[in-house]
N, CA and C atoms as an extended XYZ file, in Angstrom:
354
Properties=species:S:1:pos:R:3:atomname:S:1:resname:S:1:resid:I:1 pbc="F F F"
N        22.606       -3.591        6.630 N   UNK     1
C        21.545       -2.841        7.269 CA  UNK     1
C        20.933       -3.664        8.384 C   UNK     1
N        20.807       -2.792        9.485 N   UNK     2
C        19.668       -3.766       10.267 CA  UNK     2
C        18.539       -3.366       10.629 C   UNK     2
N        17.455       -4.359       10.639 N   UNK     3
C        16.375       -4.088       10.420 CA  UNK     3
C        15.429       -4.882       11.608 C   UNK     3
N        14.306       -3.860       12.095 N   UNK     4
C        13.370       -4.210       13.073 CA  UNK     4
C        12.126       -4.152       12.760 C   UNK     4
N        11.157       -4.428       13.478 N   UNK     5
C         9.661       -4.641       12.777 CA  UNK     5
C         9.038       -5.080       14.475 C   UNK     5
N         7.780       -4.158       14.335 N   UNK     6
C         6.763       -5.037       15.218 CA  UNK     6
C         5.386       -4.394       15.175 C   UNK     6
N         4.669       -5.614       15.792 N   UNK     7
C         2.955       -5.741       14.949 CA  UNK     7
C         1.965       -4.978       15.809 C   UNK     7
N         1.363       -4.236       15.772 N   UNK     8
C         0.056       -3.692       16.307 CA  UNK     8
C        -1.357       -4.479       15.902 C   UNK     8
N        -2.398       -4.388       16.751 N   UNK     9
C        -4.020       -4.967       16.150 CA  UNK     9
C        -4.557       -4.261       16.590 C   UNK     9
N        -5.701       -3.875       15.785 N   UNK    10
C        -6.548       -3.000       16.186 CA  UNK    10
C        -8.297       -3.522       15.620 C   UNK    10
N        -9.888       -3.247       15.964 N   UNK    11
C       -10.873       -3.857       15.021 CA  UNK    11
C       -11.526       -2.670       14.624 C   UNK    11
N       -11.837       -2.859       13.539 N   UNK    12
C       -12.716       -1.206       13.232 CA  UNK    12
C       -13.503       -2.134       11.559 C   UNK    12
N       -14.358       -1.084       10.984 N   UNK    13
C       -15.461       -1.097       10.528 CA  UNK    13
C       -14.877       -0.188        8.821 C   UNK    13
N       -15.444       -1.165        7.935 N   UNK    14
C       -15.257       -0.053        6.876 CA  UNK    14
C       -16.489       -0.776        5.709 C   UNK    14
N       -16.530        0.537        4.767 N   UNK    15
C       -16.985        0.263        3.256 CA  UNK    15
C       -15.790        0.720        2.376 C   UNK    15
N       -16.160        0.155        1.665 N   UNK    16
C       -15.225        0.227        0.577 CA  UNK    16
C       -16.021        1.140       -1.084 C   UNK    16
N       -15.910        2.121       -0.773 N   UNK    17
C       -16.894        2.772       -1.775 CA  UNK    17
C       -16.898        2.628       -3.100 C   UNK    17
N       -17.239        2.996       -4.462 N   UNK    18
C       -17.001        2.638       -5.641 CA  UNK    18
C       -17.272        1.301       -6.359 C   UNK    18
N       -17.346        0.568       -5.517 N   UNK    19
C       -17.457       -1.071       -5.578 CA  UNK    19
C       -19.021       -0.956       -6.111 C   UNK    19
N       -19.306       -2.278       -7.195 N   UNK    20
C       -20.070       -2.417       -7.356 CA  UNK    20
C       -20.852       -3.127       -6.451 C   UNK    20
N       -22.239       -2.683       -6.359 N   UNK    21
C       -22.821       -3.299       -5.155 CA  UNK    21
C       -23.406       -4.469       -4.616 C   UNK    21
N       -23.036       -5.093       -5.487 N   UNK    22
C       -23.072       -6.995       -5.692 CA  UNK    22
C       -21.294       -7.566       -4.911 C   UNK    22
N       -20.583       -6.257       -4.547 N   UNK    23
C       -19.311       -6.964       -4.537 CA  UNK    23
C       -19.695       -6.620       -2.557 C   UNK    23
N       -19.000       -7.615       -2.341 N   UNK    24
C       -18.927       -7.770       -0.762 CA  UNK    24
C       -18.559       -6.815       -0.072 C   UNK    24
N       -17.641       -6.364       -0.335 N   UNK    25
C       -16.478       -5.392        0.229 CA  UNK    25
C       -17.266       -3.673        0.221 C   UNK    25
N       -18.473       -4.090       -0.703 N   UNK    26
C       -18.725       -2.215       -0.730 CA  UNK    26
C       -19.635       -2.310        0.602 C   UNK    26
N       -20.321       -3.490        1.157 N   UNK    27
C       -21.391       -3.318        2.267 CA  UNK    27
C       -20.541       -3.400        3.261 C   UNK    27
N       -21.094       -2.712        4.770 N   UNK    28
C       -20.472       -2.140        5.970 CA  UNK    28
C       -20.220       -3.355        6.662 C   UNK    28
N       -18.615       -3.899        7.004 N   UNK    29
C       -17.837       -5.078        7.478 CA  UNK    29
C       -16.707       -4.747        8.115 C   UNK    29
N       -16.377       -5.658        8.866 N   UNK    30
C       -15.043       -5.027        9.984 CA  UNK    30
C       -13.886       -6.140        9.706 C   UNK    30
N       -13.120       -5.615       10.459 N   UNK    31
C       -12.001       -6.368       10.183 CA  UNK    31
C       -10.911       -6.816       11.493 C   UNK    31
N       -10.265       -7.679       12.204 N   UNK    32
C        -9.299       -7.631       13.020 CA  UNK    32
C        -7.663       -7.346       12.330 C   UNK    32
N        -7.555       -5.864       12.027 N   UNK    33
C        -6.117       -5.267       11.569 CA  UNK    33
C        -5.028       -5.692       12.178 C   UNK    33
N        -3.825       -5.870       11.573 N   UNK    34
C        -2.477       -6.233       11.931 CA  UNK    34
C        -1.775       -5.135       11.411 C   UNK    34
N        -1.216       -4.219       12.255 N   UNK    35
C        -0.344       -2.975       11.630 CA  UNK    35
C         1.416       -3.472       12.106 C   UNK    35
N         2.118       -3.334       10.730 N   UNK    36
C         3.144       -4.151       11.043 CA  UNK    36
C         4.390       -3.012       10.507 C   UNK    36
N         4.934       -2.137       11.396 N   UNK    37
C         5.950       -1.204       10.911 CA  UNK    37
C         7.454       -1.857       10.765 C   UNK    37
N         8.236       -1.148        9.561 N   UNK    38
C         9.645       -1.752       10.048 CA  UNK    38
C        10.337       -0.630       10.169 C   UNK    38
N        11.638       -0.580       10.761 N   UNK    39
C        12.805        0.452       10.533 CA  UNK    39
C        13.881        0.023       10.627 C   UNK    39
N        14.735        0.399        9.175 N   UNK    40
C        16.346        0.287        9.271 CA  UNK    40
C        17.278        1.778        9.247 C   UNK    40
N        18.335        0.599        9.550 N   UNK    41
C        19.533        1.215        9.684 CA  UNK    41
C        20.646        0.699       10.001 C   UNK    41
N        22.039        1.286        9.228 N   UNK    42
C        22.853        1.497        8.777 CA  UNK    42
C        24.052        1.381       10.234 C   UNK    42
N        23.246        2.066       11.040 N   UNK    43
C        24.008        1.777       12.067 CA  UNK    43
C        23.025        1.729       13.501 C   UNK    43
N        23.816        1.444       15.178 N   UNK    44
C        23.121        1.446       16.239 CA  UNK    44
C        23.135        2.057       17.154 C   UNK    44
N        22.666        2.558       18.505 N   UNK    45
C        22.406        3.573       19.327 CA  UNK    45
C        23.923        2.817       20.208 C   UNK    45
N        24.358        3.265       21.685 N   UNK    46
C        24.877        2.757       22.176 CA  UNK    46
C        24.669        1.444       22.938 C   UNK    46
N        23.322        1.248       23.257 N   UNK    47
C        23.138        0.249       23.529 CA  UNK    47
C        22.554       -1.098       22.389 C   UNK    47
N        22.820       -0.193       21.328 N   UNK    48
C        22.410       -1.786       20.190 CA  UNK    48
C        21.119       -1.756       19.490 C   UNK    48
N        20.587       -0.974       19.858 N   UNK    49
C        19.437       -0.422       19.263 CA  UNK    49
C        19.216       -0.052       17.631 C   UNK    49
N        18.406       -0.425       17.000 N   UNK    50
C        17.994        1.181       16.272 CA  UNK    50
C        17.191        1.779       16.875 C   UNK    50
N        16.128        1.451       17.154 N   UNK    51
C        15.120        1.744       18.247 CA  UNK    51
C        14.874        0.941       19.636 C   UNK    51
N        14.538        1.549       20.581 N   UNK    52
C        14.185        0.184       21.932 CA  UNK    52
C        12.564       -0.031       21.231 C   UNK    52
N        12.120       -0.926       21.408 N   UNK    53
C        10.833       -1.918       20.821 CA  UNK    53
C         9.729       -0.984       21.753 C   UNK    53
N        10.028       -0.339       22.610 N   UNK    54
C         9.253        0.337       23.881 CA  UNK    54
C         8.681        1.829       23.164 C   UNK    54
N         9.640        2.276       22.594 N   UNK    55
C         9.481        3.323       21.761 CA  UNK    55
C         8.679        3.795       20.463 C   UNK    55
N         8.402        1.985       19.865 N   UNK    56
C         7.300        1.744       18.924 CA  UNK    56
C         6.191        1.741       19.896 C   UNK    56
N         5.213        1.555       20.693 N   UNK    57
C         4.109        1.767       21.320 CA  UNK    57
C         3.211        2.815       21.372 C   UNK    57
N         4.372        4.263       20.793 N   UNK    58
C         3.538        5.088       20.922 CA  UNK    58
C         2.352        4.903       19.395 C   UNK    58
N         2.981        4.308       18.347 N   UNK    59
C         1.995        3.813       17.191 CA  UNK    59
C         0.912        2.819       17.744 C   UNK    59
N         0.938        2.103       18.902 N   UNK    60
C        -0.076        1.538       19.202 CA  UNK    60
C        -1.596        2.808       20.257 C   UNK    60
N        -0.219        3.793       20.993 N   UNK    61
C        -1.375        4.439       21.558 CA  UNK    61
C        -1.448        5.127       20.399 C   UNK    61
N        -1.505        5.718       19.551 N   UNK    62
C        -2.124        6.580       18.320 CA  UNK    62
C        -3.184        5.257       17.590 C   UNK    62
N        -3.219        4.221       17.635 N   UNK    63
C        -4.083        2.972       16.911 CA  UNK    63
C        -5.231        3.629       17.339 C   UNK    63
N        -5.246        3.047       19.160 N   UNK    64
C        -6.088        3.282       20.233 CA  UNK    64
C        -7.195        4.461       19.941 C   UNK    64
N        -6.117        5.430       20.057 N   UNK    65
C        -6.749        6.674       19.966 CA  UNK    65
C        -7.869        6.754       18.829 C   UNK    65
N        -7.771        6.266       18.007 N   UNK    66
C        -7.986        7.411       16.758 CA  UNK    66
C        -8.640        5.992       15.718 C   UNK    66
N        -8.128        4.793       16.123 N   UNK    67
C        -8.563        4.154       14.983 CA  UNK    67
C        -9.448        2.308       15.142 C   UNK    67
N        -8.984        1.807       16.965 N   UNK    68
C        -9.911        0.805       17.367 CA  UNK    68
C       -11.023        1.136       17.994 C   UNK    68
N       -11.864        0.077       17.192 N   UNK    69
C       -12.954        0.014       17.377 CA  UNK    69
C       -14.111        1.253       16.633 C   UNK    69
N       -13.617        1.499       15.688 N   UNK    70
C       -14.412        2.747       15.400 CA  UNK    70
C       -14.649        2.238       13.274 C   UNK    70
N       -15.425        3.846       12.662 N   UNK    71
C       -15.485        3.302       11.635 CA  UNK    71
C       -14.546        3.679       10.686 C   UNK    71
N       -13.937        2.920        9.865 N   UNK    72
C       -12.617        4.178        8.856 CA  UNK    72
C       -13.206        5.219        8.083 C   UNK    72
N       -14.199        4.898        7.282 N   UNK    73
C       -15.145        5.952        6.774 CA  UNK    73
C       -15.002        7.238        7.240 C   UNK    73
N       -15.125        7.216        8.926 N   UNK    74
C       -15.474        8.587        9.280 CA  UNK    74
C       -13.800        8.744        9.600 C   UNK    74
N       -13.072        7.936       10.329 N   UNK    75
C       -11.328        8.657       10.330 CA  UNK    75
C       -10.924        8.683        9.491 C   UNK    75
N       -10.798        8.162        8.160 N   UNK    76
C       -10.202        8.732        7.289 CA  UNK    76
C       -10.579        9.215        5.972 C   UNK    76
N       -11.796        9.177        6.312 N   UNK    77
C       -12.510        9.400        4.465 CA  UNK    77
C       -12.887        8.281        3.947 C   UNK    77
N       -13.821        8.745        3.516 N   UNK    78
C       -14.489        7.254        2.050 CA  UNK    78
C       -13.816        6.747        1.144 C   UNK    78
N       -12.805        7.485        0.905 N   UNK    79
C       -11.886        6.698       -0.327 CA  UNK    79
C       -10.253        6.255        0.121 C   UNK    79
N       -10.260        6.203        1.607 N   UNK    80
C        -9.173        5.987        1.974 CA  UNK    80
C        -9.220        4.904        2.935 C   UNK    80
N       -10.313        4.313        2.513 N   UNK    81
C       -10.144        2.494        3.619 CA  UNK    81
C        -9.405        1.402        3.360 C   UNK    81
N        -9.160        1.575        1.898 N   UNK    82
C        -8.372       -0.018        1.768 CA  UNK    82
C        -7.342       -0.292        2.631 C   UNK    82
N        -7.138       -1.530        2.661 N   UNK    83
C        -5.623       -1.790        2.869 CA  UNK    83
C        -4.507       -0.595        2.401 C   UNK    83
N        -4.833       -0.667        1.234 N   UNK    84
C        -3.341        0.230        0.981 CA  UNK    84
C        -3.333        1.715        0.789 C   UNK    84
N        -4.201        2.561        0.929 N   UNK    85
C        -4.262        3.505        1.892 CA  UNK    85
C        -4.110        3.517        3.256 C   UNK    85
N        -4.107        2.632        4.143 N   UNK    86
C        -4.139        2.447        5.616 CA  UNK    86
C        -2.618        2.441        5.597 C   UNK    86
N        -1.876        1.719        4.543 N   UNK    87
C        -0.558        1.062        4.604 CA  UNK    87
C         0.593        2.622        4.424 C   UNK    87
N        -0.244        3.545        3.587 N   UNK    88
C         0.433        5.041        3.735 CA  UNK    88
C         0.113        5.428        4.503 C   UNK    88
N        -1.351        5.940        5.606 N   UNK    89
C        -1.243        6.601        6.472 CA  UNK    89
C        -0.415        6.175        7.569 C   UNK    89
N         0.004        5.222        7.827 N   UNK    90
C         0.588        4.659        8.980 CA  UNK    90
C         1.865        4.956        8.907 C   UNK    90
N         2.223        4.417        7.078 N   UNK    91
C         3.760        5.052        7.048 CA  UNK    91
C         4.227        6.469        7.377 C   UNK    91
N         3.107        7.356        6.933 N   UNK    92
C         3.579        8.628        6.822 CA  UNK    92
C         3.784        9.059        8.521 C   UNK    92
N         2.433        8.343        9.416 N   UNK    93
C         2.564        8.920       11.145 CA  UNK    93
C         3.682        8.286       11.209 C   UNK    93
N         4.750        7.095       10.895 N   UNK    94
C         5.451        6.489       11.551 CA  UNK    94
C         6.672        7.160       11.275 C   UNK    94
N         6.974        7.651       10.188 N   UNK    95
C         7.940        8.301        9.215 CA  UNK    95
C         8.340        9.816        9.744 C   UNK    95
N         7.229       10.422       10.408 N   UNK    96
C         6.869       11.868       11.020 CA  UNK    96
C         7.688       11.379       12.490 C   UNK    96
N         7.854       10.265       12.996 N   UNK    97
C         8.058        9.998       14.382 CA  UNK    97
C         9.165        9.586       14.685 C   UNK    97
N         9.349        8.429       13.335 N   UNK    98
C        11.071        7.728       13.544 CA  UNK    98
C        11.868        7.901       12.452 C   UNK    98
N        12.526        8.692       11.910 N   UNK    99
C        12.788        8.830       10.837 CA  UNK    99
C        13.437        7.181        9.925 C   UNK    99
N        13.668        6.253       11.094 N   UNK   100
C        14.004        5.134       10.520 CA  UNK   100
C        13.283        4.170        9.924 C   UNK   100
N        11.965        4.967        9.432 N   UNK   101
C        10.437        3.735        9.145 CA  UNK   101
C        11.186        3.638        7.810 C   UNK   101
N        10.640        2.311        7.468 N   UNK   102
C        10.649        1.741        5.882 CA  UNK   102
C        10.045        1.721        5.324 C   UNK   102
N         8.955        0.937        6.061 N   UNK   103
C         7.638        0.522        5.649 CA  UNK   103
C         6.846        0.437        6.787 C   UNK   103
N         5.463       -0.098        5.956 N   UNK   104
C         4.645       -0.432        7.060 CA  UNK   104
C         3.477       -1.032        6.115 C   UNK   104
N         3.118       -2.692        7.247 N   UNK   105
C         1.840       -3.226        6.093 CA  UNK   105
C         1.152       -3.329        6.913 C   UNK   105
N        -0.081       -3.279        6.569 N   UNK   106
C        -1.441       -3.493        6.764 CA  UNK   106
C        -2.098       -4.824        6.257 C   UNK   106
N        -2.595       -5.753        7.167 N   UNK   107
C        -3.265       -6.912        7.243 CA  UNK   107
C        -4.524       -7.032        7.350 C   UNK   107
N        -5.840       -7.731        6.782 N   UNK   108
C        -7.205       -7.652        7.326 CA  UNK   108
C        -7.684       -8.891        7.901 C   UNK   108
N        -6.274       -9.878        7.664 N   UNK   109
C        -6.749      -11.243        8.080 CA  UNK   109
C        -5.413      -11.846        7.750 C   UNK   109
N        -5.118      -13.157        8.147 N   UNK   110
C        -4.143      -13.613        7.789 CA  UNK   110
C        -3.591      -14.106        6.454 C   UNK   110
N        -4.620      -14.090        5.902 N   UNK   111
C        -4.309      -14.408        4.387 CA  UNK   111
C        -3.565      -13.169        3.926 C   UNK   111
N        -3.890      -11.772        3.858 N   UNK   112
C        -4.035      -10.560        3.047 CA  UNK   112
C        -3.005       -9.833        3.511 C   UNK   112
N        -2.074       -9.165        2.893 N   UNK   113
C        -1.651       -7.543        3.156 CA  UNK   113
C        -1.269       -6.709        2.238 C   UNK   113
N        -1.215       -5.474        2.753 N   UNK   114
C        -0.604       -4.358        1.856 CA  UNK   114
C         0.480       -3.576        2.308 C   UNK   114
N         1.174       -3.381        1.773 N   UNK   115
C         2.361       -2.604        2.457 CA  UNK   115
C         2.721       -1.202        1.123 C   UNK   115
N         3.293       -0.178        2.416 N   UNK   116
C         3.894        1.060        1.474 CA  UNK   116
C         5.134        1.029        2.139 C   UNK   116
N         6.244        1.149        0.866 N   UNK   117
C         7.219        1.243        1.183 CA  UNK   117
C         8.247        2.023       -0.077 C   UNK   117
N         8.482        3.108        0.622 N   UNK   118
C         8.920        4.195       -0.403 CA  UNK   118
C         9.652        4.164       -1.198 C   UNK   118
């Protein structure tokens, strides 16, 4: 199989609801995101491709759009900020676009990630 991958960043704002309220994560904090998609395959385009790397960007203008600099709360719901909810919505837009997505993880820092991968 061969396999490609490349990273998006984006900064935005979340709570983390349910959390008890002594825990850090439930009060309103942001994050510098690393959105990191992959896609394989089995085989390549004529020029060697699975994808041209140019063609992943449009996941960065959909970031832009819809998800830097803003709060997740309000784009995606209160119960859908973690990491690993972020790590499905991304898969599912990326999955809708290239049918060759695998995965896709979600970072909040360099220590941390989450990934969905079906």
């Amino acid at each position: 199989m061969y396999r490609i991958a490349k990273k998006f960043t984006f900064s935005a704002s979340h709570q983390i609801k349910g959390l008890p309220l002594t825990h850090k994560c439930s009060r309103l904090h942001g994050h510098n995101y690393t959105i990191e998609v992959e896609l394989i395959s089995g085989t390549l385009d004529a020029v060697g491709f699975i994808r041209d790397y140019a063609e992943l960007d449009a996941l960065q203008n959909y970031i832009k759009e819809k998800f830097d600099h803003r709060h997740l709360n309000d784009v995606v719901g209160d119960d859908f900020t973690t990491a690993e909810h972020l790590a499905r919505h991304f898969y599912d837009w990326c999955k809708a676009e290239w049918s060759e997505t695998s995965a896709v993880r979600v970072s909040e820092n360099i220590n941390t990630w989450a990934e969905y991968r079906p």
